[in-house]
N, C-alpha and C positions, 0 to 999 in steps of 0.2 A: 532322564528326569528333567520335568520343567518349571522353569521359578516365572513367574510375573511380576513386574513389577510397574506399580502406582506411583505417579509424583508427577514431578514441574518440570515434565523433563521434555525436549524438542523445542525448545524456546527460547534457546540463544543466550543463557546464561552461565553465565562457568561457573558457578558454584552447583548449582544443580546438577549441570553436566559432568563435576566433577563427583559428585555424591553417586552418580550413578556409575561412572568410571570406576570410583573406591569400592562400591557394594560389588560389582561382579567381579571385580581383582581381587579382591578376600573372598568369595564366595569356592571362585575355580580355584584359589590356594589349595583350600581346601577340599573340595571337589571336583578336580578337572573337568570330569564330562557331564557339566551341568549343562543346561541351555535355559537360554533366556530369553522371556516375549515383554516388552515395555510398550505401557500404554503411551504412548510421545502425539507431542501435537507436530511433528513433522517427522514419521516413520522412517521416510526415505536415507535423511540426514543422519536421523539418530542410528538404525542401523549398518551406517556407511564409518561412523567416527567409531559406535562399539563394539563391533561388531556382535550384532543380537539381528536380532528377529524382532519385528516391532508391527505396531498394529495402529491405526489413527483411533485417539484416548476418547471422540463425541461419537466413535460408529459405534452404536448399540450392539448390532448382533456382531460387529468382530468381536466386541469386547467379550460377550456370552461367550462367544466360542473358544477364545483365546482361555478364559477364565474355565471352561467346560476343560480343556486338554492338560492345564496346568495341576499342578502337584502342590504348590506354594503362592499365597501372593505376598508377595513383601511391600504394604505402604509407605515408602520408603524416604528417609532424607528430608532435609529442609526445611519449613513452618508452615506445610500444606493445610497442617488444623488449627487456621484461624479467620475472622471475620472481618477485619480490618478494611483489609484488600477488596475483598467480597465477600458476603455470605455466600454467592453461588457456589466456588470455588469448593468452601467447606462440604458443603451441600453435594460437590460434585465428588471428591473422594471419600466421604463416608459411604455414599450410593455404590462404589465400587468394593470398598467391602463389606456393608453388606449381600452385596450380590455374591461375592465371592461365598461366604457364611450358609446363604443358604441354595449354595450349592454344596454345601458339604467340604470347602478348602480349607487347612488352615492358613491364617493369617498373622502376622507379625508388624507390629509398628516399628520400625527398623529407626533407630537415633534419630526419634523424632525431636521437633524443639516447637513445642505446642503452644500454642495463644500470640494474641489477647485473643480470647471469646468473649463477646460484651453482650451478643443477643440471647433471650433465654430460648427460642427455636434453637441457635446452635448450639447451645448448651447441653439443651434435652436431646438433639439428635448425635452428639461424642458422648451423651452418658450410657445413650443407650445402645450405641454400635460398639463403643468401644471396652463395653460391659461384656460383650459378646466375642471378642478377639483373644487370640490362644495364648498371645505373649507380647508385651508392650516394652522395648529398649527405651531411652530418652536420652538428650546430650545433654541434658543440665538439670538443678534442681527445683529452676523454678518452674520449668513445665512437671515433674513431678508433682509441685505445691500443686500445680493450677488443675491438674486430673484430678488429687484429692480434693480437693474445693468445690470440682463440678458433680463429683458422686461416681466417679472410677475408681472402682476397686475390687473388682473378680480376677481381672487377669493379674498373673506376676507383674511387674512391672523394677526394671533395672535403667539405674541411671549407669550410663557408659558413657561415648564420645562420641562427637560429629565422626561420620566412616574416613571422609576427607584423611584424619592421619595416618589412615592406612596407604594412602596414596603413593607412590614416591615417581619422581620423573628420571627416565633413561636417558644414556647417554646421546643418542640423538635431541632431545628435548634441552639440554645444555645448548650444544653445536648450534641448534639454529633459535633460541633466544638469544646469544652471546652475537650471533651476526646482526639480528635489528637492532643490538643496543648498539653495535659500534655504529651505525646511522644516527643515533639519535641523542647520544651522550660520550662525555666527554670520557677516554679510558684513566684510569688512576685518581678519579675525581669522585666523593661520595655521591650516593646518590639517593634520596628520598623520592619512595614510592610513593604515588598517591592513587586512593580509588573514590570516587562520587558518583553518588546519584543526584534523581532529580527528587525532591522530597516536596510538597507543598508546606507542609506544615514545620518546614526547616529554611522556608524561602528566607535569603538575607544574609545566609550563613556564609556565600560564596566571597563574599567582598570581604568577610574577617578571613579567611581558611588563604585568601588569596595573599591578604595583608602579612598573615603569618609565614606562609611561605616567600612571600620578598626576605623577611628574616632571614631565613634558613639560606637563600642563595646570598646574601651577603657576608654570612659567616663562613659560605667557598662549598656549598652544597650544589647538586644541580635537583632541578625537579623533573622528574616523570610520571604524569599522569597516567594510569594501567585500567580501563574500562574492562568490566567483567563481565557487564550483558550489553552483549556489543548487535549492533551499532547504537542502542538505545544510550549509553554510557557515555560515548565520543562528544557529544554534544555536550555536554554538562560539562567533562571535561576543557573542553574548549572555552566553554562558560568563562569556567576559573581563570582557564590561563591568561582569555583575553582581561583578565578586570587585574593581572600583576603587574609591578611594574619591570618588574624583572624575566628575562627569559624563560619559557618551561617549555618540553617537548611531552607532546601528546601519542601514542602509540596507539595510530588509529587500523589495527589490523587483528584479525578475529583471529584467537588461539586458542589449544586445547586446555584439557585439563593441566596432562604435566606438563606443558610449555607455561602455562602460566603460575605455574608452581616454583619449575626450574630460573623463569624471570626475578619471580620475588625472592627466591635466594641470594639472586646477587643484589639486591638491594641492600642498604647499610640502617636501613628503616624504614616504616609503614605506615602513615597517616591514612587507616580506612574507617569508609560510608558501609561499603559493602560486607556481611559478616565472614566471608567467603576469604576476605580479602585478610582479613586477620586471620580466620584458619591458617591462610596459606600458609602466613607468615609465621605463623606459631609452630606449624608443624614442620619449619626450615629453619626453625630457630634465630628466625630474625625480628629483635624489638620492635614493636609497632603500638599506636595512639589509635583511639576509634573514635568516632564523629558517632553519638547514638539517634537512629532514627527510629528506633523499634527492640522493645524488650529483648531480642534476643540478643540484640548485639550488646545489652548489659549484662545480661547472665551471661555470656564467651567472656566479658572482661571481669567480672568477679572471680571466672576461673584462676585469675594471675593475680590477683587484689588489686588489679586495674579501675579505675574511674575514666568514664567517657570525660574527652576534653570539653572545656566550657568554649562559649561559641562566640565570646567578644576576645578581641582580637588579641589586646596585652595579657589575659589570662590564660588564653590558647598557647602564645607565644613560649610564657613562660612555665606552662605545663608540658609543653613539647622538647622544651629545654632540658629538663629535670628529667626528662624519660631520656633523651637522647645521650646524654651526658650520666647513664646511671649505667655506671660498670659491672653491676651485679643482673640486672633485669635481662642480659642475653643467655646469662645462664640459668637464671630464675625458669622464661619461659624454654628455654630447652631442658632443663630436670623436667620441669610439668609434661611436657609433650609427651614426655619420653613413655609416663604414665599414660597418656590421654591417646598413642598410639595401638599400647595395649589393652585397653578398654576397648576405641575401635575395632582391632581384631576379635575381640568377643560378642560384637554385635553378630559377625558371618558365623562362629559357631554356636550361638542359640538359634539362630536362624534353621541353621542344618539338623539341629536337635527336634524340629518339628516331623522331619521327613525320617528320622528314625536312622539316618545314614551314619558311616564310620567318615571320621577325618583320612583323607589316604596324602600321602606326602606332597608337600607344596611343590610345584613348578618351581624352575627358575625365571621364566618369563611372564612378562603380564600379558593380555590378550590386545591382538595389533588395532591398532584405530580404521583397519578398514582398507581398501583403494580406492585413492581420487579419481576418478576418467575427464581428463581435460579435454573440450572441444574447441573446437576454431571456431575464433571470434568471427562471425561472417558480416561484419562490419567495415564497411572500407573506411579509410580512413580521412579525416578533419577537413582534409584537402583536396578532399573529391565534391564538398556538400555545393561550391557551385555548382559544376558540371552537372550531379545528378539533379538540381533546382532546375534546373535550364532543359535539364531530359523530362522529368516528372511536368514540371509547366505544361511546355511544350503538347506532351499527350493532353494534361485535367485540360487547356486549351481546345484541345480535338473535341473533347468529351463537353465540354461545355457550349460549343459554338453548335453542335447537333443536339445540347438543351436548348437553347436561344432557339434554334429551329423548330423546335418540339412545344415550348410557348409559344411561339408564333401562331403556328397553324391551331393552336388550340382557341389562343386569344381571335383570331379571323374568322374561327366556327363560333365558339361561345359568346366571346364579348367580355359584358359586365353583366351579363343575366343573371337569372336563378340559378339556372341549371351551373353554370360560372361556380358561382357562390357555394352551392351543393358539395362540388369536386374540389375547390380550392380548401373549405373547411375539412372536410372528412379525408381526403388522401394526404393534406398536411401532417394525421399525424406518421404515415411510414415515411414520407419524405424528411419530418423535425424531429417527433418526438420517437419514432423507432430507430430514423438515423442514430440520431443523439445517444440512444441506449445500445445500438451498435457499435458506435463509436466510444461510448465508454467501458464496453466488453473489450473492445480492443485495445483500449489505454491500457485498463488492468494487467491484458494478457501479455502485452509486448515485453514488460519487464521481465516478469514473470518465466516467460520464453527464452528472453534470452538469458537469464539466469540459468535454465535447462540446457540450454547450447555451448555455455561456457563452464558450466561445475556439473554435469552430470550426464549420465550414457542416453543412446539412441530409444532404448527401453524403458526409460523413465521416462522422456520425454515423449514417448508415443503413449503409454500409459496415462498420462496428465494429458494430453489433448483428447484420447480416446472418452476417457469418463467428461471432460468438462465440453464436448461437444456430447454426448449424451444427453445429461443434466438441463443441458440446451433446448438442447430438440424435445427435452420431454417438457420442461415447463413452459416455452414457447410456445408448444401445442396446445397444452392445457388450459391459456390464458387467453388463445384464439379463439379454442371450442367456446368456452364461455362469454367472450367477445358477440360471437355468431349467435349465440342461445338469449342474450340480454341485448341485442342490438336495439330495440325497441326505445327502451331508458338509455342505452347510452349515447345515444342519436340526441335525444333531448339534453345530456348534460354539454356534449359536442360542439351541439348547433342548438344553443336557446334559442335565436330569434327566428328560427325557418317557420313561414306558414303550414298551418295545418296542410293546406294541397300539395305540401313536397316532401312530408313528412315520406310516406310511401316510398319514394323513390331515395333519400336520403336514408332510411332504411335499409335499403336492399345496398346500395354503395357502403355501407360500415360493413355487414355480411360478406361482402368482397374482397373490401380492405382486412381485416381482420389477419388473413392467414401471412399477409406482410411483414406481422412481429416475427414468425419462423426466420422468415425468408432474409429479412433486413438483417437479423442478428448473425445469424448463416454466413452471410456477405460479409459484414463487416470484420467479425471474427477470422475469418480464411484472407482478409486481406492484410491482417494486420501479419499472420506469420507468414503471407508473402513478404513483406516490407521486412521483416526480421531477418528473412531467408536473403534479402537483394532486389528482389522483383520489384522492384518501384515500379519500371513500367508497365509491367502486367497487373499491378493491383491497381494502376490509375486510372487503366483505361477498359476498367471494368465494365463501365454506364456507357460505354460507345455502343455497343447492341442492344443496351438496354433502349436508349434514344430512338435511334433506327426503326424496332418494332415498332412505337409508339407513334413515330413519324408513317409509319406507311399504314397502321392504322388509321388516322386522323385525315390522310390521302383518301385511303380506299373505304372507308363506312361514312365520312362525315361527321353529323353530330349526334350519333348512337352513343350515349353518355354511359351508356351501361355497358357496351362493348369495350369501351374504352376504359372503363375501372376494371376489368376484366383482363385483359391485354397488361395493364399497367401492372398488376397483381403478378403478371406471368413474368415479366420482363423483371422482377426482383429475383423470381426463383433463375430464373436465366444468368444472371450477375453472380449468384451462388455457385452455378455450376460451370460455368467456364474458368471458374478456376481449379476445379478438380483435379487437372493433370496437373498441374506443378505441385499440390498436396501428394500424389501417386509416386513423382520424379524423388520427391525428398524422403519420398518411404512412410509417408502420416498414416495409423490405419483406418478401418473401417470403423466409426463408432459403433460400438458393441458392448461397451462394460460400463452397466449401469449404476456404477459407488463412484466415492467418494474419495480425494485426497486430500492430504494437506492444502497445497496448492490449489484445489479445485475451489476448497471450501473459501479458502483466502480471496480467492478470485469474485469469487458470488458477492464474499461478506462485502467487498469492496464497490461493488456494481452502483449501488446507491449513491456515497457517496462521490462517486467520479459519476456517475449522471445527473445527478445536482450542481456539482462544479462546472459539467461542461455543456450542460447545455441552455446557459441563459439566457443565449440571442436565439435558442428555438424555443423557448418556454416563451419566451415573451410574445414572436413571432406569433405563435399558437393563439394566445390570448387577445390579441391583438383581433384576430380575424376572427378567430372562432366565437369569444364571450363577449367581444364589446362593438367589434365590427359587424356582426353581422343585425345588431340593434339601430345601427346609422342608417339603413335603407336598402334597398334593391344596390347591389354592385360595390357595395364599398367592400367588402371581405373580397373578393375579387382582385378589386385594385390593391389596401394592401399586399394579396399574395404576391400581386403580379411585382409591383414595388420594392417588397420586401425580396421575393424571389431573385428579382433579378440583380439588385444590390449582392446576396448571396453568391450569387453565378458570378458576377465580376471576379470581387474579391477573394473568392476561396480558391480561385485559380490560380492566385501566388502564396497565400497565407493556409493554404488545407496542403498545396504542395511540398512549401518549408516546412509545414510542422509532419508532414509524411516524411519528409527526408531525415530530420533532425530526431527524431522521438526515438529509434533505435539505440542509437547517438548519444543522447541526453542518456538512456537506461546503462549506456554503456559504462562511462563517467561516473553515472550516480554508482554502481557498483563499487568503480575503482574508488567512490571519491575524491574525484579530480575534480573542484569545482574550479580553481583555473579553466580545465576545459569547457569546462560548463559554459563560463562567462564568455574565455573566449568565441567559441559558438555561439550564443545569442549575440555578440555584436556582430558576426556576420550576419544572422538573419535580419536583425536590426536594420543594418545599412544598403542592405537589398530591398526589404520593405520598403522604406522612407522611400526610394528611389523610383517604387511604382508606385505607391501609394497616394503621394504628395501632391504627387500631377492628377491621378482620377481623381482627387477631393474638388482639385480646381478647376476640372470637366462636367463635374456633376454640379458644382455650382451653378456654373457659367450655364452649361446647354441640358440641365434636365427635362425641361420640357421636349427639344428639340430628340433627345438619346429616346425618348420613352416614343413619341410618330415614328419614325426611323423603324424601332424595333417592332410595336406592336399595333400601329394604326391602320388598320386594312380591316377589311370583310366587316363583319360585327362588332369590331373593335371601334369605336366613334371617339371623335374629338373629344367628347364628354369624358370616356373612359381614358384620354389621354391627358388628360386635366390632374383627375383622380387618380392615377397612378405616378404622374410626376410629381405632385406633393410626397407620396409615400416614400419615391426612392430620395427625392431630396433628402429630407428628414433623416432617413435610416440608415443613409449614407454615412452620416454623420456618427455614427454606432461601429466603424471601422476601428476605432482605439480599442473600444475594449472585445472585440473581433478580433484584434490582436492577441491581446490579454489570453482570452480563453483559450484560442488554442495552441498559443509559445508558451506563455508562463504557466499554465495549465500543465501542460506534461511536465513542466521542470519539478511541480513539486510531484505530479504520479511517478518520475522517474526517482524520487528522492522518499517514493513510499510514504508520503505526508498526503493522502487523497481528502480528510475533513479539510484541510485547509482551502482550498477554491470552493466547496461545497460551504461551507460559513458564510464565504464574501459572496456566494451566488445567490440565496434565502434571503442577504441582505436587500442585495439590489433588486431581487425579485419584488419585492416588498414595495420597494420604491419605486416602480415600475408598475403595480397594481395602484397604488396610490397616485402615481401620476395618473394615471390612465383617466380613474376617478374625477380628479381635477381639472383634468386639461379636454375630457373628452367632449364639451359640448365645441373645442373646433376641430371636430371630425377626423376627417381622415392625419391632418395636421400633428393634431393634439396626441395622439395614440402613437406615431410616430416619432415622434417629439421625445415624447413620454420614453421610449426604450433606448432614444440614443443619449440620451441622460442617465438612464439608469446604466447603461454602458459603460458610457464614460467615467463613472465613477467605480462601476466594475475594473477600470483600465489604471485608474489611480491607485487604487487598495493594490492590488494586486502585483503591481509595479514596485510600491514600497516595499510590500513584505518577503519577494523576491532578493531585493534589494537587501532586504536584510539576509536573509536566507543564505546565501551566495556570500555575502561579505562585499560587495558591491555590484555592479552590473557592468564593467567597462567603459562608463560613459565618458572615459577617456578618448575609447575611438571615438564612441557613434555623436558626440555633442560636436566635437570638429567637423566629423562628416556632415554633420544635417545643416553646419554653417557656410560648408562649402557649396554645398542642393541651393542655398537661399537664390545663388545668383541665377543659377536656368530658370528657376522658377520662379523669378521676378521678369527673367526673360519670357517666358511663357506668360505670364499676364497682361505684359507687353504687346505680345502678339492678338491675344486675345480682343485687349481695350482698341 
């Protein structure tokens, strides 16, 4: 027999998580050989902790089918019916039963704790699904008030208790809370629990809650901060602690239900945000204060003739006092429990009253959390990041110096011509803007990855890469075909200023370019879980056969423009496929399974914002030649490319190679948490940069003119085009800061799962950077230049700071020493220069 059940559940919460723990511990009580399918927004997980059978809660037809096979669905746990948060939300588990409904299941609203509903859509749509449900439980009475108020009233409906007190934690769950707390508090010393959130509409509250607990530790208490939706929690907690003036330890590590159960028992009291967090506590018989951010956490403390604490600081103080110091209230809330345990157990048998089944004798065990599969970190370690900088260099060197080759011989055929102009505009975008969306498929995925390689078996993770190369190749494809079908219009959005006479042949080149988006994603994707795997080398030097073709093409046809976007087109799928044997070697399979994971979906939803973040010096690049350069005349989008190109090719041969080496690294850390290692790390990439960087600033000063004859002065390329393109690299040189930026402090917040935050500061400066553009463009090639290393630079500012904060500083203990000690070579270098 199968139960399903609906809620908030694969999301990293422990109240939820424990609601669902409680529902199927009381369920098998009573019915051992039940089974269980949970709609969870991370099946993998939630499966592995409860052991159930689970299903991802947004896949339509799993849910049909899951729902088609099921016997019961239980809506279960927590304040899923209400609009606050979201209306979607509400909107999204009433849709689940009624789907359930008419299929013919019954339904049960298992201790729900309902409202607010404020909208009259959500209203009308709980009066009328929930009119239609077979039996409605509730934890408190004023979601009882609040159904009769909305016009609920067909089904029975029983007020009982949160299931939570049916909970209890084993003897294991003691054993290893009692080890983190001797790390983290003093033995024989009381200890006040605390739990917070982040609330908007409670901002402020931190500095009095902080204020109050310096109190509490000067009267010989210690404080422990206990985050419940973690890692979302740890932060806020930290908030607090930093704004005491007193010590408090933070317990920044994810725990199950009983673990954080068995925790709060040994606390001596309970200052919670979280409603979960007074369960606990109530159902271990330990006093606790609550902080109200939401109706339900004042219906839990009316249970106990509790009042939420006031939120200025002397009233907190001395309301927390009078609770702490109240000899009757540990017994008070343990008589209540005692009832509110036996209520919860009546939630599992009205439940089972649906299915018509007999109660058969409780187990003595609760059902086991699952087995972890630990993998090996394939991470080498902190101490290795020169060495593999100096190997990775080394190769993007190889691979860049047969690009330099590859511009050359194009710049000796083409020039600054049309035809120039044509191929520099339209294959920019697989070179910028499909890189760029490459390269943020692969920021998303490396975490992600290694998150798979450290907490989870061989078959999950070939399962998660199988569907999101899939997913890949199918809507890649589909945005090329319509690419190739619309070329016509998107020629003209591309390339406004091309004359009518090239229209034609720019044309047929986007037709070309198009199937690039497969290919470049392909690429970038399969190099990033080399890089995870170790293979720096082999992912770096990927573009060395890519090069080569394209060089012996430009040898052997000349200036066949259209052989050559053809050739270029093929040399992407080439990049793709030489690295198939190391995918084979590590066991990846064939993509074949065309759904969806958690993980997959995570991945996609993120794609946006980490290609907004990270790719501002190619959006601008873009615009630069494509919308405003190609309005300046014959050859200026040309020279920008060539400019901006080769500014690119210098510098990403140290700064695309460090943040290749370091991004594994970073994801590593951000898991553990270790943001010491964090920082530590960026000051070595820090004082490596400065080291190369510092000197080409004052080479491209001094001889830009001279760097740009040298490279590209020959055949077609004329003094004129060497004029025009040493403005550009001058200028855009200067755009090396926030070049930085992008992509060191970029990963730092992808590794730390914060991807809107580069994507905010990138809109910004994009902005600014359209504007300057505007502004500065009647001095041509100049001004346009100009324009992006401004917008840059202030990209490099922002981004620095909030880092800065992010981190809790940046080390600029080493790297300000080091950059004072560089001053002297580098005044010797100018030396030599002058």
């Amino acid at each position: 027999m199968r139960i399903a059940l609906s809620g908030y559940y694969g999301f990293d919460n422990a109240g939820d998580e424990a609601l669902l723990s409680a529902i199927t511990m009381s369920l098998q009580r009573l019915h051992p050989g039940l089974e269980f399918l949970v709609l969870s927004g991370n099946p993998q997980k939630t499966a592995r902790l409860h052991g159930v059978q689970a299903i991802y809660y947004m896949h339509p037809l799993q849910v049909l089918w899951g729902l088609l096979r099921s016997d019961l669905l239980i809506s279960g746990g927590g304040s899923i019916f209400q609009d606050v948060t979201s209306g979607r939300s509400l909107a999204y588990y009433i849709s689940v039963v009624a789907l359930a409904k008419l299929l013919g299941k019954p339904v049960i609203f298992y201790a729900q704790g309902v409202g607010p509903i404020n909208r009259p859509l959500s209203k009308f749509l709980m009066r009328l699904v929930a009119n239609r449900v077979d039996l409605i439980t509730l934890r408190d009475q004023d979601s009882l008030q609040l159904l009769r108020e909305i016009g609920v009233n067909r089904p029975e409906i029983q007020v009982t208790s949160d299931p939570v007190f049916a909970l209890t934690p084993l003897e294991q769950d003691y054993e290893a809370v009692d080890t983190k707390l001797a790390q983290l508090v003093e033995p024989h010393k009381p200890v006040i629990g605390v739990s917070v959130r982040r609330w908007s509409a409670l901002e402020g509250y931190q500095i009095e809650l902080a204020g109050c607990l310096d109190d509490l530790v000067e009267q010989g208490y210690q404080v422990l901060f206990i985050p419940l939706a973690y890692p979302d929690d740890v932060q806020e907690s930290q908030r607090v602690a930093s704004l005491m003036e007193r010590p408090a330890a933070v317990l920044d590590q994810d725990l199950n239900s009983r673990e954080h159960l068995a925790l709060i028992s040994r606390m001596n009291f309970i200052i919670g945000m979280r409603l979960h967090s007074l369960v606990f506590a109530a159902s271990m018989g330990v006093p606790f204060a609550g902080i109200s951010y939401d109706p339900k956490v004042d219906a839990f403390l009316k249970q106990f003739d509790l009042d939420p604490l006031p939120l200025q600081q002397e009233e907190m103080q001395e309301r927390t006092g009078q609770l702490i110091n109240d000899d009757q209230l540990r017994q008070r809330i343990a008589d209540a429990s005692l009832g509110l345990r036996d209520r919860a157990e009546e939630n599992a048998r009205l439940a089972l009253g649906l299915l018509d089944t007999e109660e058969t004798p409780a187990q003595p065990d609760e059902p086991g959390e699952g087995t972890e599969y630990p993998a090996a970190d394939p991470q080498p370690d902190v101490e290795r990041t020169g060495r593999t900088f100096i190997g990775v260099s080394a190769v993007i060197f190889l691979s860049k110096l047969l690009g330099f080759a590859r511009d050359i011989f194009f710049a000796s055929v083409f020039g600054t011509t049309i035809l120039a102009d044509l191929f520099q505009v339209i294959f920019s975008f697989p070179s910028l803007l499909f890189s760029s969306i490459g390269t943020a498929l692969s920021s998303v995925n490396i975490p992600t990855l290694t998150g798979f390689l450290k907490n989870r078996t061989r078959e999950e993770r070939n399962q998660y890469f199988s569907r999101l190369m899939a997913q890949l190749t199918l809507w890649s494809t589909l945005l090329a075909i319509v690419g190739i079908i619309f070329a016509p219009a998107l020629t003209r959005i591309i390339a406004p200023g091309i004359s009518e006479s090239a229209q034609g042949i720019a044309i047929l080149l986007t037709r070309v370019m198009m199937p690039t988006l497969l290919f470049v994603n392909l690429t970038y994707v399969t190099a990033g879980i080399l890089q995870v795997h170790g293979y720096f080398l082999r992912s770096a030097a990927i573009s060395i056969p890519f090069n080569i073709i394209i060089i012996l093409a430009l040898y052997l046809r000349g200036d066949d423009i259209i052989l050559f976007s053809y050739v270029t087109t093929i040399g992407w799928l080439l990049q793709f496929l030489i690295q198939l044997p190391v995918l084979r070697r590590e066991q990846y399979p064939f993509p074949r399974i065309l759904g969806k994971t958690y993980e997959v979906v995570a991945t996609l939803q993120k794609l946006v914002p980490v290609l907004l973040g990270n790719s501002l010096l190619q959006l601008c690049l873009i615009m630069d030649r494509s919308f405003f350069g190609t309005q300046l005349g014959e050859g200026s989008a040309a020279a920008l490319s060539f400019g901006g190109n080769l500014f690119v090719t210098i510098t990403s041969v140290f700064i695309v190679a460090m943040s290749t080496v370091v991004f594994p690294r970073l994801s590593r850390f951000a898991l553990e948490h270790d943001f010491a290692g964090v920082r530590e790390l960026l000051a070595i990439v820090f004082k490596i940069l400065l080291l190369i960087l510092v000197p080409y600033l004052i080479l491209v000063i001094t001889y830009n003119q001279e760097i740009i004859a040298l490279v590209y002065e020959r055949g077609a390329f004329t003094s004129r085009s060497t004029q025009m393109t040493s403005q550009a690299f001058l200028f855009y040189s200067f755009a090396v800061v926030g070049y930085v930026a992008q992509e060191i402090f970029n990963r730092v917040f992808y590794a730390l799962k914060k991807f809107s935050i580069p994507m905010q500061v990138s809109l910004v400066c994009l902005v600014i950077n359209i504007v300057g553009n505007l502004l500065l463009m009647p001095w041509g090639i100049i001004g346009l230049s100009l324009s992006t290393a401004l917008a840059m630079l202030v990209y490099g500012i922002i981004m620095t700071l909030l880092a800065h904060r992010e981190l809790g500083g940046l080390s600029l203990g080493q790297v300000l020493p080091y950059a004072a000690r560089l001053l002297i070579p580098v005044l010797g270098m100018l030396a030599v220069i002058e």
